[in-house]
C-alpha positions as a Markdown table, in Angstrom:
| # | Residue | x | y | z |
|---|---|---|---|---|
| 1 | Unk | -14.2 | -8.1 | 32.8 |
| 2 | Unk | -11.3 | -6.4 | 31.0 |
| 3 | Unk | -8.9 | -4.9 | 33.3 |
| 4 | Unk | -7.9 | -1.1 | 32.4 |
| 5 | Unk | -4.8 | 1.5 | 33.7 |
| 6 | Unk | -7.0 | 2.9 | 36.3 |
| 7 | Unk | -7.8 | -0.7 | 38.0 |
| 8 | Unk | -4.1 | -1.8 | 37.9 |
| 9 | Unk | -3.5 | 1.8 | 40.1 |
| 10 | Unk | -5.9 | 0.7 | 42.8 |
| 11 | Unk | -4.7 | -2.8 | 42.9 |
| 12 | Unk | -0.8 | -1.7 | 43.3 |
| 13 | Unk | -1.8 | 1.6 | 45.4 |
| 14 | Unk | -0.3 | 4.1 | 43.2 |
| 15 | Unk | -1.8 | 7.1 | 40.3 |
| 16 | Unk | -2.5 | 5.8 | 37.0 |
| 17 | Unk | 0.6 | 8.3 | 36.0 |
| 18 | Unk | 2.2 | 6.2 | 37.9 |
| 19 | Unk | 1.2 | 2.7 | 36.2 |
| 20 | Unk | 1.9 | 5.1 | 32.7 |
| 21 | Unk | 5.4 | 5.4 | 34.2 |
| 22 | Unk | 6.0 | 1.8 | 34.5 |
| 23 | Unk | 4.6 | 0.8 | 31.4 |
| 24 | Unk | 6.4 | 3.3 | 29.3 |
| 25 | Unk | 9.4 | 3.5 | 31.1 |
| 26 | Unk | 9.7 | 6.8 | 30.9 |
| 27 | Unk | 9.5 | 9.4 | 34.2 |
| 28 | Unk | 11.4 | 7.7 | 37.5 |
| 29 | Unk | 9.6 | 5.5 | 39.3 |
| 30 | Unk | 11.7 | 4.3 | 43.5 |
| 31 | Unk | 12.4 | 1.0 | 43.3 |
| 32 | Unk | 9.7 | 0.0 | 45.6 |
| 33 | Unk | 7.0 | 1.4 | 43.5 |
| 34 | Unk | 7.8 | -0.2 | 40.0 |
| 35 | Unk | 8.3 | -3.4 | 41.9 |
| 36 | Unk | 4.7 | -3.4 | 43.4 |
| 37 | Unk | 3.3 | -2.1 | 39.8 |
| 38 | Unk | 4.7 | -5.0 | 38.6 |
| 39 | Unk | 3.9 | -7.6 | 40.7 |
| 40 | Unk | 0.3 | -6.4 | 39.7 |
| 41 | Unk | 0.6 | -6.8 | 35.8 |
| 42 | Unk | 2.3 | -10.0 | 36.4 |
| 43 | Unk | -0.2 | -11.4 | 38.5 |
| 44 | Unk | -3.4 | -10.0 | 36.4 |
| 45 | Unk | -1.5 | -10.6 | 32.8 |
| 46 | Unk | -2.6 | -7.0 | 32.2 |
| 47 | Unk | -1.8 | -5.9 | 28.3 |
| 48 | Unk | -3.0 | -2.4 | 27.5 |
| 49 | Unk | -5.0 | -2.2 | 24.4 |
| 50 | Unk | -3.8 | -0.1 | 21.1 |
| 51 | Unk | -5.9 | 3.0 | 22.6 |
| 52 | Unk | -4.3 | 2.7 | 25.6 |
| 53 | Unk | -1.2 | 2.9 | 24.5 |
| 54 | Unk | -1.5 | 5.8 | 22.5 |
| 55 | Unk | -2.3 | 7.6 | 25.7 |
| 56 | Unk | 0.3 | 6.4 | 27.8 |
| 57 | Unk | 3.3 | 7.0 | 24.7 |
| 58 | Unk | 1.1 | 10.3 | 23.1 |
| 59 | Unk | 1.6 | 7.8 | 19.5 |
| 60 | Unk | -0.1 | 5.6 | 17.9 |
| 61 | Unk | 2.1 | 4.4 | 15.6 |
| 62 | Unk | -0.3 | 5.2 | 12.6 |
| 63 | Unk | 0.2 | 7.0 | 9.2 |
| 64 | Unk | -2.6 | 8.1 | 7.4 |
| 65 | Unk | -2.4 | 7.9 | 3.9 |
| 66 | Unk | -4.7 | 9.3 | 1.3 |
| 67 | Unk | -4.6 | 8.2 | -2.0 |
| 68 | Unk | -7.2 | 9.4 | -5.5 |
| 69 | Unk | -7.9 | 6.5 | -6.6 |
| 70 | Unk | -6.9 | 2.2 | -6.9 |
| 71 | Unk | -4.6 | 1.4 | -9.5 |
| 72 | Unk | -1.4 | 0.0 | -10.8 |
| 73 | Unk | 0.9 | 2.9 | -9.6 |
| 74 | Unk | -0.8 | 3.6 | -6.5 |
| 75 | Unk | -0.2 | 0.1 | -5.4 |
| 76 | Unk | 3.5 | 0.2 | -5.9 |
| 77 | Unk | 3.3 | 3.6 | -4.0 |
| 78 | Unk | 1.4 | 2.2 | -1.2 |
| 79 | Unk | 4.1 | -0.6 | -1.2 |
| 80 | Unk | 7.0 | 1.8 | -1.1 |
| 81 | Unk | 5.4 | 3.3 | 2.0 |
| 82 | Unk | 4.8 | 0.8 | 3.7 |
| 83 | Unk | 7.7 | -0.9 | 3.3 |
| 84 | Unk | 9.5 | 1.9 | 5.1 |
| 85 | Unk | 6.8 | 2.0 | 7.4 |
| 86 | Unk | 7.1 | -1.5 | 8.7 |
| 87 | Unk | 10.6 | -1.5 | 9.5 |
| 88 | Unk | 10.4 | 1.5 | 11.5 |
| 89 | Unk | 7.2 | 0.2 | 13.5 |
| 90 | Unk | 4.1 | 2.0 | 12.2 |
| 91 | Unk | 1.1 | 0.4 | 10.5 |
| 92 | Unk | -0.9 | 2.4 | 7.9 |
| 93 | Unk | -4.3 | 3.3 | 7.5 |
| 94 | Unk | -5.4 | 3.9 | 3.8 |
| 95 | Unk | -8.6 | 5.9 | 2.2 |
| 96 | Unk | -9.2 | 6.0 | -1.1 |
| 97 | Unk | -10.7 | 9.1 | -2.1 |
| 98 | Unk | -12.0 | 7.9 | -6.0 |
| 99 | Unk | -10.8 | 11.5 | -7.2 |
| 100 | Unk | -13.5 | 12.9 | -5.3 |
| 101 | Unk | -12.8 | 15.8 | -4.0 |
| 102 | Unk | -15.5 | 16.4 | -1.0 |
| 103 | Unk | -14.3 | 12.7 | 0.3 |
| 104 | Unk | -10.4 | 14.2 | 1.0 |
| 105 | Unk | -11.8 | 16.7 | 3.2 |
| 106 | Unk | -13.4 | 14.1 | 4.9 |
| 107 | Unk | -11.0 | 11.5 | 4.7 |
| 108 | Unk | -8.8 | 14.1 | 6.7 |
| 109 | Unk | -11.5 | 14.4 | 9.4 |
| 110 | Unk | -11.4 | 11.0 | 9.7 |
| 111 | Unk | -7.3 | 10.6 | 10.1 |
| 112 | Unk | -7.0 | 13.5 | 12.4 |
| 113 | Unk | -9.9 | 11.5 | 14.6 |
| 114 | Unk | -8.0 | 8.8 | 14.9 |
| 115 | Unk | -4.8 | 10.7 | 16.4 |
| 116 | Unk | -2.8 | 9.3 | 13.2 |
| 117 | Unk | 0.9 | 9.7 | 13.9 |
| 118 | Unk | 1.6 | 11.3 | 10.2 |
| 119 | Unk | 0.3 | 11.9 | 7.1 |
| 120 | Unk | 1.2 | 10.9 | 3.5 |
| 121 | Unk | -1.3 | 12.6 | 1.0 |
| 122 | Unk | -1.7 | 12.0 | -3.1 |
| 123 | Unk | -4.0 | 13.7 | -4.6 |
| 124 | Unk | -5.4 | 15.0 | -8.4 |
| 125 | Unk | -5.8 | 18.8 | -7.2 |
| 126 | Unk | -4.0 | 19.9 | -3.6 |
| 127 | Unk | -6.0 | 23.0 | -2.7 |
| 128 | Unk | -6.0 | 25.5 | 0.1 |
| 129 | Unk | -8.7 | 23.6 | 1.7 |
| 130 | Unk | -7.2 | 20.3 | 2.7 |
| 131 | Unk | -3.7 | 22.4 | 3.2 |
| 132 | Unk | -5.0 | 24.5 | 5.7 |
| 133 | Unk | -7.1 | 21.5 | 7.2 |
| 134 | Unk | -3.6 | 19.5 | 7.7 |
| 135 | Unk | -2.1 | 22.8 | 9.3 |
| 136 | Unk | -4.9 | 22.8 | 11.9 |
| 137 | Unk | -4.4 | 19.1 | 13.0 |
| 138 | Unk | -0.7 | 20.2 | 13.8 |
| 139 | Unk | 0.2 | 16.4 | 11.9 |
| 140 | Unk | 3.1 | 16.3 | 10.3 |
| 141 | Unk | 2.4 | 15.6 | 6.8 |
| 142 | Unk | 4.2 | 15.1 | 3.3 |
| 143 | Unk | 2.5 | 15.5 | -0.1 |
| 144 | Unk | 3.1 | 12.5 | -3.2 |
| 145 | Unk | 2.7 | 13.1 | -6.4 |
| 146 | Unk | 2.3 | 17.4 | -6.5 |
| 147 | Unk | 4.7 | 19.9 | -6.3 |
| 148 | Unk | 3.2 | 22.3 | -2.9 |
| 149 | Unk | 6.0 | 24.6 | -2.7 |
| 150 | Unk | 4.1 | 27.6 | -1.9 |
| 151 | Unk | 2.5 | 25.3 | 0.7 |
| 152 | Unk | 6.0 | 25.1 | 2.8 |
| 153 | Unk | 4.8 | 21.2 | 2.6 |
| 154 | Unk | 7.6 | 18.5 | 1.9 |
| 155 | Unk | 6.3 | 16.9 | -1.6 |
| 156 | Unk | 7.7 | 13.8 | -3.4 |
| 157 | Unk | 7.2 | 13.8 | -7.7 |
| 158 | Unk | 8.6 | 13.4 | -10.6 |
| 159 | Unk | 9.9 | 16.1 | -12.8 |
| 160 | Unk | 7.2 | 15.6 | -15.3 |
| 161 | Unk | 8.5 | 18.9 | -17.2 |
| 162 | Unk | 11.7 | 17.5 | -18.4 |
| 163 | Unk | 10.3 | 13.4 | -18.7 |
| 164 | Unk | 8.2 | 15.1 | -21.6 |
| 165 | Unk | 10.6 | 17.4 | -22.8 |
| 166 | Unk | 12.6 | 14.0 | -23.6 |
| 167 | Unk | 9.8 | 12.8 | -25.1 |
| 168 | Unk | 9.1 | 15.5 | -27.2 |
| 169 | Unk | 12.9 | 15.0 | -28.9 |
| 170 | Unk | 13.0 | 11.3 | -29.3 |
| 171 | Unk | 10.1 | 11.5 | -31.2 |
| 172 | Unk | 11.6 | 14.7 | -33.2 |
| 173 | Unk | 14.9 | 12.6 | -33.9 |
| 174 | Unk | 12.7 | 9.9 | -35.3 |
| 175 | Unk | 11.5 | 12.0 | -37.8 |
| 176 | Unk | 8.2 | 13.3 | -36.5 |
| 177 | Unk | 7.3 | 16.6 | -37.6 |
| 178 | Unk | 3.3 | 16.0 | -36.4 |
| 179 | Unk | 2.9 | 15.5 | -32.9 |
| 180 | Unk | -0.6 | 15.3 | -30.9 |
| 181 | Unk | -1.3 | 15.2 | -27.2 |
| 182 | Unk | -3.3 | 13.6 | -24.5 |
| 183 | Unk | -3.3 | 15.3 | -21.9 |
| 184 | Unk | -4.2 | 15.2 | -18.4 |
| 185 | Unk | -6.9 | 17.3 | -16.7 |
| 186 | Unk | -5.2 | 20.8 | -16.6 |
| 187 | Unk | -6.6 | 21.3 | -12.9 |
| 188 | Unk | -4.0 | 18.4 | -12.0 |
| 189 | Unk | -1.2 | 20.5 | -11.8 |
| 190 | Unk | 1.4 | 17.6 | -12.1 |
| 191 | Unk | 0.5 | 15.1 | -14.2 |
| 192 | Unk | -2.0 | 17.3 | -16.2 |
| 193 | Unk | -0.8 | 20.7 | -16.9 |
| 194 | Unk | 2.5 | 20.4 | -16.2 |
| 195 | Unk | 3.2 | 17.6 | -18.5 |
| 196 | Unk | 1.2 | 20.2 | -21.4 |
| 197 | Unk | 3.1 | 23.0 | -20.3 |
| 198 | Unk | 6.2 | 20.9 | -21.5 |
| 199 | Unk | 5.0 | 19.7 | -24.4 |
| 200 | Unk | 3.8 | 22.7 | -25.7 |
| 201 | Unk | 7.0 | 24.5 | -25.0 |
| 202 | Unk | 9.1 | 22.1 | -26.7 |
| 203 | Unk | 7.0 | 21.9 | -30.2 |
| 204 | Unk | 7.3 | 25.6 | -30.0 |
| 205 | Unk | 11.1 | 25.3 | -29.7 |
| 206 | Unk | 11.5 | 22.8 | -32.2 |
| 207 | Unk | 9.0 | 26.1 | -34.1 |
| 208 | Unk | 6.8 | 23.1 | -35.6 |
| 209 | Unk | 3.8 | 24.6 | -37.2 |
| 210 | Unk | 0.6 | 25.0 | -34.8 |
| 211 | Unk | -1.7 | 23.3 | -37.3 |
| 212 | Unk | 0.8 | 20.4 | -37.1 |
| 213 | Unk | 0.0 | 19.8 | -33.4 |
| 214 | Unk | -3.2 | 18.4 | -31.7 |
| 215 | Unk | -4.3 | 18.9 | -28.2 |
| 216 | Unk | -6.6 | 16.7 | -26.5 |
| 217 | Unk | -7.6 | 16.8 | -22.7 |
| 218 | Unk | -8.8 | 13.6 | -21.6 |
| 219 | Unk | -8.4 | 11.6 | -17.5 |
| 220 | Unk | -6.5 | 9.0 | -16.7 |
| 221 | Unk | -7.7 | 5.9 | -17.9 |
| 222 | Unk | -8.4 | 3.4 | -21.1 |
| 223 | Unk | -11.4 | 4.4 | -21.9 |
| 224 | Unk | -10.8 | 7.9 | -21.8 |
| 225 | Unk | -7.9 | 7.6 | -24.0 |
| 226 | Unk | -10.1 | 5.4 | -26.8 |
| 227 | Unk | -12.1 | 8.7 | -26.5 |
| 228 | Unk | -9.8 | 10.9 | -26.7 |
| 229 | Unk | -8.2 | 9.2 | -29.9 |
| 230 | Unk | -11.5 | 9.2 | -31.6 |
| 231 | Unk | -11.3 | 12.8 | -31.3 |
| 232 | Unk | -8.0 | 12.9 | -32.8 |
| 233 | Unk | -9.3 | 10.8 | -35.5 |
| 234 | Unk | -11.9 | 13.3 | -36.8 |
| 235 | Unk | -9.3 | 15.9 | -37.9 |
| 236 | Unk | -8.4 | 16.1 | -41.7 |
| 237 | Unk | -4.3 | 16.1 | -40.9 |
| 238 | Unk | -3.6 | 13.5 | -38.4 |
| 239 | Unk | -0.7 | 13.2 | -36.8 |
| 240 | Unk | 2.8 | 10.2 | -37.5 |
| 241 | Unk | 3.1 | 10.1 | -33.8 |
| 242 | Unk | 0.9 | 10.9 | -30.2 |
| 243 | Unk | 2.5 | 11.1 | -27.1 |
| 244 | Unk | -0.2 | 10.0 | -23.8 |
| 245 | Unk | -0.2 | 11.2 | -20.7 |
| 246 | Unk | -0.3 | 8.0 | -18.9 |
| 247 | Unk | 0.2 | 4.6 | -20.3 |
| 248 | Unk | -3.4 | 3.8 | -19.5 |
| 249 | Unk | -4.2 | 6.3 | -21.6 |
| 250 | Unk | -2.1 | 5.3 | -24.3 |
| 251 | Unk | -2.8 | 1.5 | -24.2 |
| 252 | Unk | -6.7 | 3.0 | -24.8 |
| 253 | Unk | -5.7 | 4.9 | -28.0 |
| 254 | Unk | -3.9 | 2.2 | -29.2 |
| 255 | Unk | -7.0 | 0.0 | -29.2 |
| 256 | Unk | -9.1 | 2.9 | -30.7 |
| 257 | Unk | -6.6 | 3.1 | -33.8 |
| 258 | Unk | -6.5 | -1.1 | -34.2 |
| 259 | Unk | -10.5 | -1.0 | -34.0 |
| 260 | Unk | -10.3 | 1.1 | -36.9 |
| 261 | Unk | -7.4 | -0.4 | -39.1 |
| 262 | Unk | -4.5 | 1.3 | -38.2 |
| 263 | Unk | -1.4 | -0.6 | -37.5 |
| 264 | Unk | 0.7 | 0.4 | -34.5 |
| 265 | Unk | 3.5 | 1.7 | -35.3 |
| 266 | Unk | 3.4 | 2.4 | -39.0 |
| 267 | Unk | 0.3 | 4.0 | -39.0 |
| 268 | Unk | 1.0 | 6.3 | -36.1 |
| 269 | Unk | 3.6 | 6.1 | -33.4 |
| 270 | Unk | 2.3 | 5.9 | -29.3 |
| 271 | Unk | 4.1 | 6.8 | -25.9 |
| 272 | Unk | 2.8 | 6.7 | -22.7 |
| 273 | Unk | 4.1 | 7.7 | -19.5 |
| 274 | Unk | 4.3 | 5.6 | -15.9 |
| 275 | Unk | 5.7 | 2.0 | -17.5 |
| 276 | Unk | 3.0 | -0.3 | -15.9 |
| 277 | Unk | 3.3 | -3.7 | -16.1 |
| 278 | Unk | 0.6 | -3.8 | -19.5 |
| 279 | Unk | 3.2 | -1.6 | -21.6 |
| 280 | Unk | 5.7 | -4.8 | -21.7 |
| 281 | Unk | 2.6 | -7.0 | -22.1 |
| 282 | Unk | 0.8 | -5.4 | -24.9 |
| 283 | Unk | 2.0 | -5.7 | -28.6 |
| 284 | Unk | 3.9 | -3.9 | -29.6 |
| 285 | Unk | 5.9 | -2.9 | -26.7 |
| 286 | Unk | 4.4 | 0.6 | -24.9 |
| 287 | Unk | 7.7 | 3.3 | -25.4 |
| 288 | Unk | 7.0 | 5.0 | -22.1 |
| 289 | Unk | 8.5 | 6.8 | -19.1 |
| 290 | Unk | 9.4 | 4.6 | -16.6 |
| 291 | Unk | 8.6 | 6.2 | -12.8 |
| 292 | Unk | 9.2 | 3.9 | -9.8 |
| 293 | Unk | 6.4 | 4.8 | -7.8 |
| 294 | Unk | 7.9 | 2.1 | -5.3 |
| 295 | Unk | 11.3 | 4.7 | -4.5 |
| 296 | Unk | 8.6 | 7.5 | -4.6 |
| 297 | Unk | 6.7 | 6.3 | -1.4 |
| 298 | Unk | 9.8 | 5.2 | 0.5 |
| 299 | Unk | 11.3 | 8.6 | 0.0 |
| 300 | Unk | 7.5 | 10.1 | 1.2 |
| 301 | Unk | 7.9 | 7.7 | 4.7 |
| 302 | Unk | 10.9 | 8.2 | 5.1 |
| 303 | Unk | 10.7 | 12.0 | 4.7 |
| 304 | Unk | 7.8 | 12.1 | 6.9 |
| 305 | Unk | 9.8 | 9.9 | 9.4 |
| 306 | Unk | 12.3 | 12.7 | 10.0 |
| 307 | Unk | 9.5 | 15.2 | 10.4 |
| 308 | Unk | 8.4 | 13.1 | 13.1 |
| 309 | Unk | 11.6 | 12.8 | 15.0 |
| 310 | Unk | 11.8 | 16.6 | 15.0 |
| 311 | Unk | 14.6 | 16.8 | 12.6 |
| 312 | Unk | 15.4 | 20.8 | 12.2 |
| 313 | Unk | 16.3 | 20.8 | 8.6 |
| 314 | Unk | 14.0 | 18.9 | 6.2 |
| 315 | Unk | 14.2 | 19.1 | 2.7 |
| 316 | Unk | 10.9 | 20.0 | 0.9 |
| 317 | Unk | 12.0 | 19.1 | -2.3 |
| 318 | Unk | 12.0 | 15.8 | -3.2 |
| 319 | Unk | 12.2 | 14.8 | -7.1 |
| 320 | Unk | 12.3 | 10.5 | -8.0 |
| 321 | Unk | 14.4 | 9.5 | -10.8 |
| 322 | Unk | 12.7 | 8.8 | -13.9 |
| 323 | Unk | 14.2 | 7.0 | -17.2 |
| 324 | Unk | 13.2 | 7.1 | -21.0 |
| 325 | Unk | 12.1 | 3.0 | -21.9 |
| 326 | Unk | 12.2 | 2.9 | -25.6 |
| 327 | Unk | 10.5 | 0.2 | -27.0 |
| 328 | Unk | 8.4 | -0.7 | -30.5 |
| 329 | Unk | 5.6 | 1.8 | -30.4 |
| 330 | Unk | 7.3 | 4.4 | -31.9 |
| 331 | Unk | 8.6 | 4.5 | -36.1 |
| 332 | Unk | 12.1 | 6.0 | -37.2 |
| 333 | Unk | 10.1 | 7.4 | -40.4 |
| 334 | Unk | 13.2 | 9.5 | -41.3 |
C-alpha cells in the first residue's frame, strides 16, 4: 500500500501542514520537528506523487497549450514553447482543437481541471467565449498567432499587414500590373482578413484597376488552394502573378496551374507566406514570407513566464520578426 502525506503525519506525530512544511521547505519548522519528519521519509522512502505536490507547492508545473490544428508551423511553435518551457521546469500539455471551434471551449474545461499552471492559446477565431472562460479560471494566459488587444490579453504575431504590403510591391517592381489573391477565411482575423485588408489597400494605392485584381477566399491548406486556383482559372483576364496566403496554399495552386499546362513562373508568378520546409523543396523555389514560428513560441513562454512570477509590467504586444525570401516563383516581366 502506497503511503500518502496524511500517513507520514501519524507516523512522525505532527499535522500534515506540517509534513507540507518539510517537504516544501517553506513555513518554519523547530529543529526537533523537521528532524523527526525526516527520519520518517527516510525510513519509509516516501516520494509524493505529481498530485501531491501540486497541493503542497499550489503548482503543477503544467502549461496548457491549445493549438487549431497539426502542421508544419505549429510544430516549430510547439517547439519554441517548449523549449523555453523545459529550461524553466514545466512540462506541457497539448490539445489539438482541428479548427473546431466547440472543442476549444472544451479543451479549456479540460486545462482549467487539471490546475494547469498557464496557458498558451492559438487559435483561427479568438472570441468572447473562450476569453471570458480564461478570465474565470483566474490562469494566466497568452494568445499566439491573434492580435487580442481589446482583450487586455498578452498576444504574440506577426505583423501580417505590412509582410503583404511588401509583397504587394515586389511583385509591382517586377512588373505586375494584374495581381490575384488567396485569401484566408476573413473570420480569421490574422492570417485571413488582415492579410486581405493589406492587400487590398496596397493595389488601391498602387490605383491598379479593380477588374485587374482577383479575390478568392479559400483555408489553409493544398487542396483548398488547387480549388481555389481553379476558380481563378475560370475568369476571362487572368492574372501574371498570385500572391497565397500560406505557402500550403500556394504549393496547391501551383499544382493546379502545372495540371493544366502552365509553366511556373512564365505563365503566372506564385508567393506564399510562412516559408515551410516544401517551399525550398519544390521546383521552382516557393518566393515566400519567412515567419519563425520557433522565436514566436519562445517569446509566448517566456511572456507567460513573467506573468506567472507576478511581474507588474507586462508588455501585451508582442510582434516576431518576419523577412521577405525571394526565390524563383516569381517573373521580372518588365
Amino acid at each position: 500500500m502506497k503511503l500518502t502525506i496524511k500517513d507520514i503525519a501519524e507516523m512522525a506525530g505532527v499535522s500534515i501542514a506540517t509534513v507540507s512544511r518539510v517537504l516544501n521547505n517553506s513555513k518554519p519548522v523547530s529543529e526537533e520537528v523537521r528532524k523527526r519528519v525526516e527520519k520518517v521519509l527516510e525510513e519509509t522512502n516516501f516520494r509524493p506523487n505529481a498530485w501531491a505536490r501540486s497541493l503542497i507547492q499550489n503548482k503543477t508545473n503544467l502549461i496548457g497549450v491549445i493549438i487549431p490544428q497539426i502542421n508544419t508551423f505549429s510544430a516549430k511553435l510547439i517547439d519554441g514553447i517548449e523549449d523555453i518551457a523545459n529550461q524553466n521546469g514545466y512540462n506541457i500539455i497539448l490539445s489539438n482543437t482541428r479548427l473546431n471551434r466547440e472543442q476549444e471551449l472544451k479543451a479549456i474545461d479540460i486545462l482549467i481541471e487539471k490546475q494547469v499552471d498557464g496557458l498558451i492559446f492559438s487559435a483561427v477565431n479568438i472570441t468572447a467565449e473562450n476569453v471570458e472562460k480564461i478570465y474565470q479560471s483566474k490562469i494566466p494566459a497568452v494568445v499566439v498567432g491573434q492580435k487580442v488587444s481589446e482583450y487586455n490579453l498578452p498576444w504574440v504575431d506577426v505583423d501580417n499587414y505590412s509582410s503583404i504590403v511588401e509583397l504587394v510591391q515586389y511583385l509591382i517592381r517586377c512588373g505586375h500590373k494584374k495581381l490575384a489573391m488567396i485569401h484566408g477565411p476573413l473570420y480569421d482575423m490574422s492570417a485571413g482578413y488582415t492579410r486581405y485588408k493589406a492587400f487590398i489597400d496596397e493595389v488601391e494605392r498602387h490605383q491598379i484597376p479593380k477588374e485587374d485584381v482577383i479575390l478568392v477566399e479559400s483555408n489553409f491548406s493544398m487542396q483548398d488552394g488547387y480549388y481555389a486556383m481553379e476558380k481563378i482559372l475560370k475568369n476571362r483576364s487572368l492574372p501574371t502573378a498570385v500572391i497565397c496566403a500560406s505557402d500550403e496554399i500556394a504549393i496547391g495552386a501551383k499544382k493546379c496551374l502545372e495540371d493544366r499546362g502552365f509553366i511556373i513562373p512564365d505563365d503566372m508568378s506564385i508567393v506564399g507566406f510562412d516559408d515551410i520546409d516544401l517551399a525550398q523543396i519544390t521546383r521552382p523555389k516557393l518566393t515566400t514570407v519567412r515567419v519563425d514560428f520557433f522565436e514566436m513560441g519562445s517569446i509566448a513562454m517566456k511572456t507567460l513566464l513573467r506573468l506567472l512570477s507576478d511581474e507588474k509590467e507586462v508588455s501585451l504586444e508582442h510582434y516576431v520578426d518576419y523577412r521577405l525570401i525571394i526565390r524563383d516563383s516569381v517573373k521580372m516581366i518588365r
